[in-house]
FIKOLZA-1660 file (N, C-alpha, C; in steps of 0.1 Angstrom, whole numbers, plus 5000, padded with zeros to 4 digits):
% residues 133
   i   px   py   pz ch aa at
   1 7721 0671 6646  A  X  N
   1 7722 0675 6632  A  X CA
   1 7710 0685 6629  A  X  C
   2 7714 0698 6621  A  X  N
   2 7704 0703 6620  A  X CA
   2 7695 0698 6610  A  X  C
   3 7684 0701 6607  A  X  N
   3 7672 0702 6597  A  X CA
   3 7677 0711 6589  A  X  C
   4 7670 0708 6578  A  X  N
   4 7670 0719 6566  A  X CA
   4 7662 0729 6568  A  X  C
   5 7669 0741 6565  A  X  N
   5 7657 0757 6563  A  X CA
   5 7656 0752 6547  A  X  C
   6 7639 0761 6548  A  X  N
   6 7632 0759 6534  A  X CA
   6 7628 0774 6537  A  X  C
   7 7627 0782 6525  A  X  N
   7 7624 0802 6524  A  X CA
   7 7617 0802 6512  A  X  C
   8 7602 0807 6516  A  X  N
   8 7595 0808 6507  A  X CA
   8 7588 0826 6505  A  X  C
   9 7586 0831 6496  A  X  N
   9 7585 0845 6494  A  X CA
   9 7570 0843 6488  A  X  C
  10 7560 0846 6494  A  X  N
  10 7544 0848 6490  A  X CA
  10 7535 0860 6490  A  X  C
  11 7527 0858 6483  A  X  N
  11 7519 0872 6485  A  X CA
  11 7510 0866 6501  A  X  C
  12 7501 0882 6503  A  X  N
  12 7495 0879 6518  A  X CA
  12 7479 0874 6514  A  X  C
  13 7475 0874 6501  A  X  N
  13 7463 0872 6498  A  X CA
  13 7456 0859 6494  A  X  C
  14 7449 0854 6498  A  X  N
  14 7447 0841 6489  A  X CA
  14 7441 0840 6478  A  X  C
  15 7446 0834 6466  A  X  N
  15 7444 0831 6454  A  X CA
  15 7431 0824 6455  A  X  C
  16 7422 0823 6444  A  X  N
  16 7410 0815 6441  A  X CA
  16 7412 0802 6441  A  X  C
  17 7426 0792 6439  A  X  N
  17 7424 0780 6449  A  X CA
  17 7430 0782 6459  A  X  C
  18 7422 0791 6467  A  X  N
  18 7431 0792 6482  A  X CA
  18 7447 0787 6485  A  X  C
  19 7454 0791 6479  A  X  N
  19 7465 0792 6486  A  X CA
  19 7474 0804 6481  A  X  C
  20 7486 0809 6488  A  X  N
  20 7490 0821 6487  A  X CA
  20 7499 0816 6476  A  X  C
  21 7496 0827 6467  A  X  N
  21 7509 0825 6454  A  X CA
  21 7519 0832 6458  A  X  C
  22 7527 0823 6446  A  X  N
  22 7544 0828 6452  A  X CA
  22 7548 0840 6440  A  X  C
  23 7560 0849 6448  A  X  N
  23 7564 0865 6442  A  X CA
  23 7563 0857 6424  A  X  C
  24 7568 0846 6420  A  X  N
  24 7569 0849 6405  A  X CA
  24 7559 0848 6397  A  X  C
  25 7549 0838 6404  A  X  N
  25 7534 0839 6401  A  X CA
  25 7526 0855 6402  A  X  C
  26 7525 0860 6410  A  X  N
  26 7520 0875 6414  A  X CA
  26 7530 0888 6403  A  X  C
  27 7545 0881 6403  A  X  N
  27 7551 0886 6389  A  X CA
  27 7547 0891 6378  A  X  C
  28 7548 0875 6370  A  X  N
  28 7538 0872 6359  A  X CA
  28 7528 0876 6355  A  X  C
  29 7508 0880 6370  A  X  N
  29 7500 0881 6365  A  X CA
  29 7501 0899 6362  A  X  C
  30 7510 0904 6368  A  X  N
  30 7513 0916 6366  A  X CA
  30 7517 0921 6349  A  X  C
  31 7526 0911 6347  A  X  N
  31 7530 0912 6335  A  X CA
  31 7522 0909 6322  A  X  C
  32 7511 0901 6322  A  X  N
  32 7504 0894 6317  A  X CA
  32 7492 0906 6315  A  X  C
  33 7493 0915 6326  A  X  N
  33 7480 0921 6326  A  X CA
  33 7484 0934 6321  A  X  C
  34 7495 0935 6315  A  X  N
  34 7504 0947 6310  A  X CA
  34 7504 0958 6316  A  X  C
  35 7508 0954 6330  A  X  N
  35 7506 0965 6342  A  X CA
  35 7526 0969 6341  A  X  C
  36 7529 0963 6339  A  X  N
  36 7545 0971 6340  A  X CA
  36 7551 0977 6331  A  X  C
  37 7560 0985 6339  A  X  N
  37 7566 0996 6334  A  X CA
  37 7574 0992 6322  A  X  C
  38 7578 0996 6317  A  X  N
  38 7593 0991 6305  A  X CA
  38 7603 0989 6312  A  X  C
  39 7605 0998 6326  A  X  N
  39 7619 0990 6329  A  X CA
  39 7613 0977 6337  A  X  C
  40 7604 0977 6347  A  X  N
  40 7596 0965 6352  A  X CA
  40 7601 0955 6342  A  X  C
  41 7592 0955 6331  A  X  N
  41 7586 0948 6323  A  X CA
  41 7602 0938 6319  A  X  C
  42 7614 0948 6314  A  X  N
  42 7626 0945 6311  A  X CA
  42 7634 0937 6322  A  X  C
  43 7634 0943 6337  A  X  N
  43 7638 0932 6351  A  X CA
  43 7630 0918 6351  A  X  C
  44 7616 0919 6348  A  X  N
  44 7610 0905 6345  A  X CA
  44 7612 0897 6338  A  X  C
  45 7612 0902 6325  A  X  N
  45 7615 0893 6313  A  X CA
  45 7628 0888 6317  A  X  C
  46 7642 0894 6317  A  X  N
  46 7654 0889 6319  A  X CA
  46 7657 0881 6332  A  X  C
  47 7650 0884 6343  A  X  N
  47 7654 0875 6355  A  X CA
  47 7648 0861 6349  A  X  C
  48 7633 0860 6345  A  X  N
  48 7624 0852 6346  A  X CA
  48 7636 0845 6336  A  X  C
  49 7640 0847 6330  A  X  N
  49 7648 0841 6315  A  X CA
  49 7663 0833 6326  A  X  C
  50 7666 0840 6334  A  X  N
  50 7678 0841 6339  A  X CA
  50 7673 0828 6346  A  X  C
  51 7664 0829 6359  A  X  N
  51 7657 0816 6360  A  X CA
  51 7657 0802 6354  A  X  C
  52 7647 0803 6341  A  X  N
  52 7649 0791 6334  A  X CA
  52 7662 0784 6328  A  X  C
  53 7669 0797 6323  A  X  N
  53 7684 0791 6318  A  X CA
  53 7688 0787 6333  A  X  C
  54 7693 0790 6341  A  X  N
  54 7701 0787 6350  A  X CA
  54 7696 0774 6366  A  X  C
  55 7687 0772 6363  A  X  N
  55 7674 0762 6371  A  X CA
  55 7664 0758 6366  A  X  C
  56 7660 0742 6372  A  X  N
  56 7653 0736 6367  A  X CA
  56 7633 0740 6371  A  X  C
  57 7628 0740 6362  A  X  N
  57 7614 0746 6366  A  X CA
  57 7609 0736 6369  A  X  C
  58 7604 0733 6382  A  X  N
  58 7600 0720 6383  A  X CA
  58 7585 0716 6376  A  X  C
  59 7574 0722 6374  A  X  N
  59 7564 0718 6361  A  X CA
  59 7569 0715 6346  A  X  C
  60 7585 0721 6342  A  X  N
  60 7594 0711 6332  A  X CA
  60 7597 0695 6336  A  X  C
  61 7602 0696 6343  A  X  N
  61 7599 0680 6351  A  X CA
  61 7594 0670 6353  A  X  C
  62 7582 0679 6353  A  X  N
  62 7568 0669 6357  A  X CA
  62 7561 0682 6358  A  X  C
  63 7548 0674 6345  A  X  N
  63 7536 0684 6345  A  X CA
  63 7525 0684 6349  A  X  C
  64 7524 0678 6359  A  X  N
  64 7515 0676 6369  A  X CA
  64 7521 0677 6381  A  X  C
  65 7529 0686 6387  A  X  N
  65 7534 0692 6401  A  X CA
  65 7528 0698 6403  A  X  C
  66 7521 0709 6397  A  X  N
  66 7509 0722 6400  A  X CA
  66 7498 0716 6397  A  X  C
  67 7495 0708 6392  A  X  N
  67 7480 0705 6387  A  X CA
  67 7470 0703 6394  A  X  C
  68 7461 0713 6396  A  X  N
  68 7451 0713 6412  A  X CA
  68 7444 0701 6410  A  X  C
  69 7443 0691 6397  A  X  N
  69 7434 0676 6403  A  X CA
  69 7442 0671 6405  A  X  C
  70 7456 0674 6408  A  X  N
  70 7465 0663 6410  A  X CA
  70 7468 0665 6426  A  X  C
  71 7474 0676 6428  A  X  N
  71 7485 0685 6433  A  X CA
  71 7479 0702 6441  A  X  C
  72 7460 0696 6450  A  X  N
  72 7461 0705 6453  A  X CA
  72 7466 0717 6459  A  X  C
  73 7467 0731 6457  A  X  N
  73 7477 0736 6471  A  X CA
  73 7489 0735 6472  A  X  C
  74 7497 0727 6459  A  X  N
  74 7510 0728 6460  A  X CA
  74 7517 0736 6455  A  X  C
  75 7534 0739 6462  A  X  N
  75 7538 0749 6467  A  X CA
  75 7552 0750 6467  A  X  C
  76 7560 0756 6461  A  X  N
  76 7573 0756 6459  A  X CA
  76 7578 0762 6471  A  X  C
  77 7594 0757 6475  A  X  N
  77 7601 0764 6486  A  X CA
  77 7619 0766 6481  A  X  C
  78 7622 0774 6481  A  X  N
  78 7636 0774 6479  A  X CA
  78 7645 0769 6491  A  X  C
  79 7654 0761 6492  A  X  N
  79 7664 0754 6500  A  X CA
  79 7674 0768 6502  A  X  C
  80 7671 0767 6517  A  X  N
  80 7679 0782 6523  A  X CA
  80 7698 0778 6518  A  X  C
  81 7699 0769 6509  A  X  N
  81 7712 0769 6506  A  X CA
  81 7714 0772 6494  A  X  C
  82 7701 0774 6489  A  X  N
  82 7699 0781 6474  A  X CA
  82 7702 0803 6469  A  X  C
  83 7713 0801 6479  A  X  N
  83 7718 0817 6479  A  X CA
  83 7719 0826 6463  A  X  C
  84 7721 0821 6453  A  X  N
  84 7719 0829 6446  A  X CA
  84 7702 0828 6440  A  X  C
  85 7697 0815 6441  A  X  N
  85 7680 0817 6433  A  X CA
  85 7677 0828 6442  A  X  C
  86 7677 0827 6457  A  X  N
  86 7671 0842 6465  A  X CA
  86 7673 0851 6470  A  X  C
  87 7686 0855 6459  A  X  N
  87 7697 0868 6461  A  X CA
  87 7691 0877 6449  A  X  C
  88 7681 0870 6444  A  X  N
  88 7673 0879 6429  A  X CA
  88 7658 0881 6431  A  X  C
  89 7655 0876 6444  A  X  N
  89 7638 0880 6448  A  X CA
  89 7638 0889 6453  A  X  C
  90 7646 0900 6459  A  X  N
  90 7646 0911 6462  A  X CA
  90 7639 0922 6452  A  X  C
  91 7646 0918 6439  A  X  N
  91 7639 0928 6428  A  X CA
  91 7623 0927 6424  A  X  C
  92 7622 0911 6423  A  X  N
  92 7608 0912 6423  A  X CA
  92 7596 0910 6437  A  X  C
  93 7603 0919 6450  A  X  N
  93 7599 0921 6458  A  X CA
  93 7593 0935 6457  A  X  C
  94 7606 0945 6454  A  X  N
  94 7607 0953 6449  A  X CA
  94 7595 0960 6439  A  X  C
  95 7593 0952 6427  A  X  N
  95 7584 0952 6416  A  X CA
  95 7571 0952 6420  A  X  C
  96 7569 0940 6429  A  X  N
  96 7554 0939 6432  A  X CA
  96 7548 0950 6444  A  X  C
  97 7560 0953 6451  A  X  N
  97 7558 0965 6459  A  X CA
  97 7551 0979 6450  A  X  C
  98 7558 0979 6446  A  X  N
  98 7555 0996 6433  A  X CA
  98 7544 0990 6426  A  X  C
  99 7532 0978 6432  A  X  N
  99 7522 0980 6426  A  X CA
  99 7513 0977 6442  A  X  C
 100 7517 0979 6448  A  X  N
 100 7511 0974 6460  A  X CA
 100 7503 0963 6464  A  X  C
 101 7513 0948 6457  A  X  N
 101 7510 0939 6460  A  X CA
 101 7521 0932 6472  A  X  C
 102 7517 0930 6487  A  X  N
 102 7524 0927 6498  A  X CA
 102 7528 0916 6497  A  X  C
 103 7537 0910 6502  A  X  N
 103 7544 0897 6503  A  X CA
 103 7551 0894 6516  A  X  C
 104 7553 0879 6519  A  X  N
 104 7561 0883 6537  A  X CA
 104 7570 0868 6527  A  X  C
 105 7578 0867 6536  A  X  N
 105 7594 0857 6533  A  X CA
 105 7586 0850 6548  A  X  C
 106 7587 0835 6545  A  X  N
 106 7582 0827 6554  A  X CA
 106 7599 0813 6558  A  X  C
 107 7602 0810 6568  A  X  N
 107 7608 0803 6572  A  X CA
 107 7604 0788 6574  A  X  C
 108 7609 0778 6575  A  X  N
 108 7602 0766 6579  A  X CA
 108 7616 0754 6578  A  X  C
 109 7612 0744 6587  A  X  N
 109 7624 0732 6584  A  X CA
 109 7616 0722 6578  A  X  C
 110 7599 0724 6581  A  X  N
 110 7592 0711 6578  A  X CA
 110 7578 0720 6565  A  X  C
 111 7581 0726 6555  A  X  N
 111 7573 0729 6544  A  X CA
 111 7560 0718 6542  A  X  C
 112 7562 0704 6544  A  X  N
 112 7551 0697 6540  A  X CA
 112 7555 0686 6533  A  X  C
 113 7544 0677 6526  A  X  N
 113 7549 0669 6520  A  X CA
 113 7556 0664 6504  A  X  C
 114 7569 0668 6505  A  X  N
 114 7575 0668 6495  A  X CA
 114 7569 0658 6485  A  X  C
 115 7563 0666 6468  A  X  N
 115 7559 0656 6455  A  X CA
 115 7575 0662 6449  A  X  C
 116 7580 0673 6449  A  X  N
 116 7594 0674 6442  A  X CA
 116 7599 0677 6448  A  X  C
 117 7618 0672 6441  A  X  N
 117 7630 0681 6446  A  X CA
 117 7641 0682 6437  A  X  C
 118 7644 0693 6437  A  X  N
 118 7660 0691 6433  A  X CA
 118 7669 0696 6444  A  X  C
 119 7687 0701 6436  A  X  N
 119 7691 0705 6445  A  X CA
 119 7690 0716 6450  A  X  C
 120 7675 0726 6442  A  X  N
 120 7678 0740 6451  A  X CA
 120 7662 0744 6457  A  X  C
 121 7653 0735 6453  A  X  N
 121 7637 0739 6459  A  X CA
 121 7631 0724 6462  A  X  C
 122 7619 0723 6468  A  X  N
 122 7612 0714 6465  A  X CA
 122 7598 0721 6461  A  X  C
 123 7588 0708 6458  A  X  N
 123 7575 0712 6457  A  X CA
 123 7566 0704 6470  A  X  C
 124 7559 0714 6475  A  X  N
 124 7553 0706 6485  A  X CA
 124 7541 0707 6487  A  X  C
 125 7533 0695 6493  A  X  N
 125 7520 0693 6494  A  X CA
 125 7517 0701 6512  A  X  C
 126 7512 0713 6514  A  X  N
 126 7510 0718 6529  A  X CA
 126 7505 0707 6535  A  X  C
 127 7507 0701 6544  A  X  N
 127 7504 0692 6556  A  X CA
 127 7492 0702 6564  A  X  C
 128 7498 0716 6568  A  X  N
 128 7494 0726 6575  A  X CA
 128 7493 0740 6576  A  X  C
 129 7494 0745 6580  A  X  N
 129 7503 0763 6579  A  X CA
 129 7517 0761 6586  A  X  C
 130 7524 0762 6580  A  X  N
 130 7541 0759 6582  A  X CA
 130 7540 0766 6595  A  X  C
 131 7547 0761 6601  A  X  N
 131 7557 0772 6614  A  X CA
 131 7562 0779 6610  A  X  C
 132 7566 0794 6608  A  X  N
 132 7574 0801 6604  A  X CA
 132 7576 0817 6609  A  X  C
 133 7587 0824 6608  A  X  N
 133 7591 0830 6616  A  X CA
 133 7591 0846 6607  A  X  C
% end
């Protein structure tokens, strides 16, 4: 039986709690810092929207999943069976590119140790540096 693929899309840099943030985080501080375009700005707002209506955010859940005293270093992963949540990170691959912020798409069966899940991501605590391809 196979294992699960987990697909996670990050920037290459590490964040000031050391760990690599993910495309919608790197998104956001873009947005936040009123660095995007109008059409940018318009693909953000609506996906990001499209997101929340149509999936569960897991810090709605539980607000202490990200909480660095809680939850150092933790880490969302999309379930490679989650085809439409990452049929829409292309655009904001796209986005963070035209500001030249890099990102690599990381593979793994074993992400770490699951604090959340639902049926299309978990949250996870790194064990290590994933195996990934």
């Amino acid at each position: 039986m196979d294992q699960a693929l987990y697909v996670r899309f990050q920037g290459t840099e590490r964040h000031a709690r050391g760990h690599y943030p993910g495309v919608f985080i790197l998104a956001n501080e873009l947005a936040a810092q009123g660095r995007l375009t109008e059409e940018q700005y318009r693909f953000w707002r609506s996906n990001n929207d499209w997101y929340d209506t149509n999936y569960p955010n897991p810090s709605h859940v539980d607000a202490r999943v990200y909480d660095p005293e809680v939850h150092p270093g933790a880490v969302a992963w999309f379930k490679s069976s989650a085809v439409e949540l990452t049929s829409r990170v292309d655009g904001y691959l796209e986005l963070l590119a035209a500001h030249g912020v890099e990102c690599q798409r990381l593979e793994t069966t074993n992400p770490g140790h699951v604090i959340y899940e639902d049926d299309y991501q978990v949250v996870v605590m790194p064990e290590t540096e994933p195996n990934h391809s």
